[in-house]
C-alpha positions as CSV (number, residue, x, y, z in Angstrom):
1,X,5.7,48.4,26.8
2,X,4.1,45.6,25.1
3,X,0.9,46.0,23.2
4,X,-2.2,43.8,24.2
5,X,-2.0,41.5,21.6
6,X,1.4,40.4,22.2
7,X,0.8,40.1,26.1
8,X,-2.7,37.7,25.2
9,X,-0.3,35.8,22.3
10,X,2.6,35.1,25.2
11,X,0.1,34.0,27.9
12,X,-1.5,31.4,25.3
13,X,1.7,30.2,24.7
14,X,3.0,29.7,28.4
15,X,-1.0,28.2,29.2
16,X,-0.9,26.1,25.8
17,X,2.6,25.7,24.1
18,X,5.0,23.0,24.5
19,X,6.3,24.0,27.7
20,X,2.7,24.0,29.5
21,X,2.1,22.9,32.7
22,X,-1.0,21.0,31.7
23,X,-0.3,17.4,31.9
24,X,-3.1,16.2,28.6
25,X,-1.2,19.1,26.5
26,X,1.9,18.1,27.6
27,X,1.3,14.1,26.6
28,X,-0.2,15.4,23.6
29,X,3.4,17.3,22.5
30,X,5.1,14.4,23.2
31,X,3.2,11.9,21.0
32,X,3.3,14.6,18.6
33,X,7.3,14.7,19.2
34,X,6.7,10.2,18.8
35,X,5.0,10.8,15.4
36,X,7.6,12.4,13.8
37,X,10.5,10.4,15.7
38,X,8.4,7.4,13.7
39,X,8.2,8.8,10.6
40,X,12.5,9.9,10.8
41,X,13.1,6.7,11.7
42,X,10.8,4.8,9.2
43,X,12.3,6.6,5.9
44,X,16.1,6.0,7.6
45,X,15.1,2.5,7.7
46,X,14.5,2.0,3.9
47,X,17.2,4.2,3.3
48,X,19.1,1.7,5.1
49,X,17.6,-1.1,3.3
50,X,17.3,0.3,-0.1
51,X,21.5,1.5,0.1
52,X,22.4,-1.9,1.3
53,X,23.7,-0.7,4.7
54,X,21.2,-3.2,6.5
55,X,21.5,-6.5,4.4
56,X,17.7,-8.1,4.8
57,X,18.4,-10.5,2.0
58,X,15.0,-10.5,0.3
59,X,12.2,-9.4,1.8
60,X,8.4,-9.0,0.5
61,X,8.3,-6.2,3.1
62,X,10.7,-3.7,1.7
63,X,10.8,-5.0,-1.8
64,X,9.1,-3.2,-3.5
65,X,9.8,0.6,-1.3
66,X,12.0,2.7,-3.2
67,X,13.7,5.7,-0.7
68,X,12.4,8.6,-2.2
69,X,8.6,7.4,-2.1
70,X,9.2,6.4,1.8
71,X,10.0,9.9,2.1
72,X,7.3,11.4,0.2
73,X,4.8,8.8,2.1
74,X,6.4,9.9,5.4
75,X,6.5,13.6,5.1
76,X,2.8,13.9,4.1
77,X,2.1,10.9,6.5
78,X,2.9,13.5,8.9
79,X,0.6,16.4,8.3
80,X,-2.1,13.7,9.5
81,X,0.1,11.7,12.2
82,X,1.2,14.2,14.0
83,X,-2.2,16.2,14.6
84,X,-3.8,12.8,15.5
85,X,-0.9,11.8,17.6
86,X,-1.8,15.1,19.6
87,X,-5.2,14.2,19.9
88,X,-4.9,11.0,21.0
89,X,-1.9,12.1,23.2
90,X,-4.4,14.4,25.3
91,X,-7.0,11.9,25.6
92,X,-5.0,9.6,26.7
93,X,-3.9,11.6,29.3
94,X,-7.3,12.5,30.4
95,X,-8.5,8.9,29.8
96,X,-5.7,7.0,31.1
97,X,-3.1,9.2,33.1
98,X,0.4,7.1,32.9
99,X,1.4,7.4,36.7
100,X,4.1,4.7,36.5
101,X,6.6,3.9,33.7
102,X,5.2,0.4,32.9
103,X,1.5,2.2,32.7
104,X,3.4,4.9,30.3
105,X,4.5,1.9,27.8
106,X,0.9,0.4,27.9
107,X,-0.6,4.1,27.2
108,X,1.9,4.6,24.9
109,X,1.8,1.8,22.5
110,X,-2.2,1.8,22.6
111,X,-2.0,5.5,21.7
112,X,-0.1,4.4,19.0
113,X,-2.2,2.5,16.9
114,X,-5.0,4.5,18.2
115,X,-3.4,7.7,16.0
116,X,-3.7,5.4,12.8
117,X,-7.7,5.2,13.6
118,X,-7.8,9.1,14.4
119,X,-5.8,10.0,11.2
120,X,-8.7,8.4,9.4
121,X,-11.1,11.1,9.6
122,X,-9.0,13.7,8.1
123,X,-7.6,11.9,5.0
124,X,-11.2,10.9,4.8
125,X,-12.3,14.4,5.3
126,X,-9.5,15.6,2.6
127,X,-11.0,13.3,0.4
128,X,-14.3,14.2,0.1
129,X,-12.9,17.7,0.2
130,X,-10.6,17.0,-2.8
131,X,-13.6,15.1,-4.5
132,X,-13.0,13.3,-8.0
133,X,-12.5,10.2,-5.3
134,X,-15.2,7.5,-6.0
135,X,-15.3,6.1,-2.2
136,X,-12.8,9.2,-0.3
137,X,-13.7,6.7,2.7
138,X,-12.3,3.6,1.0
139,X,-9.4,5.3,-0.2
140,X,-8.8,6.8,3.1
141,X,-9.0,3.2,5.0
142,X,-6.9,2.1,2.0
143,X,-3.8,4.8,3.2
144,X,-4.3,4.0,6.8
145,X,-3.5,0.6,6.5
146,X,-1.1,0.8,4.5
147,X,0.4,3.1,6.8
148,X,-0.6,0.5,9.5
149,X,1.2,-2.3,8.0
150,X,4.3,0.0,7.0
151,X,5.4,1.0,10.5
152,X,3.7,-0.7,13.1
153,X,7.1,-1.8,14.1
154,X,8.3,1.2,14.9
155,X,5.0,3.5,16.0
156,X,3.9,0.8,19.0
157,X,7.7,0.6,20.8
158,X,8.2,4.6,19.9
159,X,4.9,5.2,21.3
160,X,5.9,2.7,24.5
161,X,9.1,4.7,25.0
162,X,7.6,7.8,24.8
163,X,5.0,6.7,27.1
164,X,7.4,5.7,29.3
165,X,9.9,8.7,29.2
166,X,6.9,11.0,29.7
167,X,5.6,9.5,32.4
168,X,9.0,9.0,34.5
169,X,9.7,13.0,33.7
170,X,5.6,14.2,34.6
171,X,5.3,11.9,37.7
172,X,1.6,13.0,39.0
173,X,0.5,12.4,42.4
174,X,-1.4,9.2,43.0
C-alpha cells in the first residue's frame, strides 16, 4: 500500500507533468522542450563554425564566439529560457490556442521572442538579488539582447516548428 504522500505526489504528476492532459501545460512543455532544442543547436552551430566544419568565410557574427563561451552562455541561458519558454508556452495557449498548423507556426514563433522579454524579469530579478550591479535592469536588458541578437535565427523557426508539431499532435475541437 502506498503511503498518502506518494498517492498526492503521483496525482500531481499525472494532473501537471509532462504527460498532462491540460492543453496550456502541455504547450508550455513543449516550448520548454523548443528552448533547449535552441540552445543544443545554437552551441552546435559555433562549434561548427569555430572547428571549421561550416566554412562562413568571415563573419562579424561569429567572429568573435569562441565554443566554450557559447556553451557556457547557452547552458546558463537556459536556467532562464526554459522557465520563460513555459510561461509563455501556457499563455499562449490560453491566449491564442493553435487549432491549425499554420496558427501553431504563428504562436510559435511569436512565443518565441516573447520568452526573451519574459526572461527579463528574472535575470533582472537575480541582479538586484546578486547586488554589487550598478543598474541590475540595464545589465539584464544588456544579456537579453544579446541573447536576442545571438539566436534569433534559430529560436523564431524552432519556436514555428514546435508550434506547429504541437498543434498537429493536440488538435482541439473548433
Amino acid at each position: 500500500m502506498q503511503s498518502p504522500d506518494l498517492q498526492t505526489l503521483q496525482t500531481a504528476y499525472r494532473r501537471y507533468g509532462p504527460g498532462t492532459d491540460r492543453d496550456d501545460l502541455a504547450a508550455g512543455y513543449a516550448a520548454a522542450t523548443g528552448a533547449v532544442l535552441v540552445a543544443a543547436l545554437y552551441a552546435a552551430s559555433v562549434w561548427a563554425i569555430d572547428a571549421e566544419v561550416v566554412d562562413l568565410g568571415w563573419t562579424p557574427y561569429f567572429a568573435t564566439i569562441e565554443y566554450h563561451s557559447a556553451v557556457d552562455l547557452a547552458t546558463t541561458g537556459l536556467l532562464f529560457a526554459v522557465p520563460a519558454a513555459f510561461l509563455v508556452g501556457v499563455a499562449g495557449w490560453r491566449i491564442a490556442p493553435a487549432r491549425s498548423a499554420f496558427r501553431g507556426a504563428v504562436v510559435g514563433a511569436v512565443g518565441a521572442v516573447a520568452a526573451y522579454l519574459v526572461a527579463f524579469v528574472p535575470l533582472a530579478a537575480g541582479a538586484v538579488a546578486a547586488g554589487g550591479v550598478a543598474n541590475p535592469f540595464e545589465l539584464a536588458a544588456v544579456a537579453v539582447a544579446a541573447a536576442l541578437v545571438l539566436t534569433w535565427w534559430l529560436a523564431v523557426p524552432v519556436g514555428g516548428l514546435v508550434g506547429v508539431v504541437y498543434a498537429a499532435r493536440r488538435p482541439t475541437p473548433a
